[in-house]
Residue, then its C-alpha position, 0 to 999 in steps of 0.5 A: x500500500x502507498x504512503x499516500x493511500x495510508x495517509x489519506x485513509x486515515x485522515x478520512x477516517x479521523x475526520x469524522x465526517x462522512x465521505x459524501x460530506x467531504x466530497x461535497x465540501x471540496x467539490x469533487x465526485x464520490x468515485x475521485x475520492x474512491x479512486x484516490x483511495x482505493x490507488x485506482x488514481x492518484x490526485x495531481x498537486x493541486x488536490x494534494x494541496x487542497x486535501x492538506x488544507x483541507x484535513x490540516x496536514x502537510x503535504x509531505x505528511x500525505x505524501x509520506x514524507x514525513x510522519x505525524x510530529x514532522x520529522x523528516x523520513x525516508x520513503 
């Protein structure tokens, strides 16, 4: 499993809200987000950014770059 799919699915399911509110709440389809999730596709840069801002964790966090208190790993 990829870092990024680990990492999102645990920002969803920390989040407390239900997928469909999320989708609604960033402006994208329920299969974008079940795609990201399920590795079927990968978000471009800017829905990396977006989702960052939007779950309150960096990019590198998402991306596995570094781990939940901000130190640096290796990938």
């Amino acid at each position: 499993m990829s870092a990024f799919i680990e990492r999102f699915s645990t920002v969803l399911a920390n989040s407390g809200k239900k997928q469909i509110e999320i989708c609604k709440e960033l402006g994208i389809s329920k299969q974008k987000l079940s795609n990201w999730k399920t590795g079927y596709s990968e978000p471009n840069l800017d829905d990396i950014v977006m989702l960052a801002v939007f779950f309150d964790v960096s990019t590198d966090y998402l991306l596995g770059l570094e781990d939940e208190t901000g130190a640096k790993v290796r990938p």
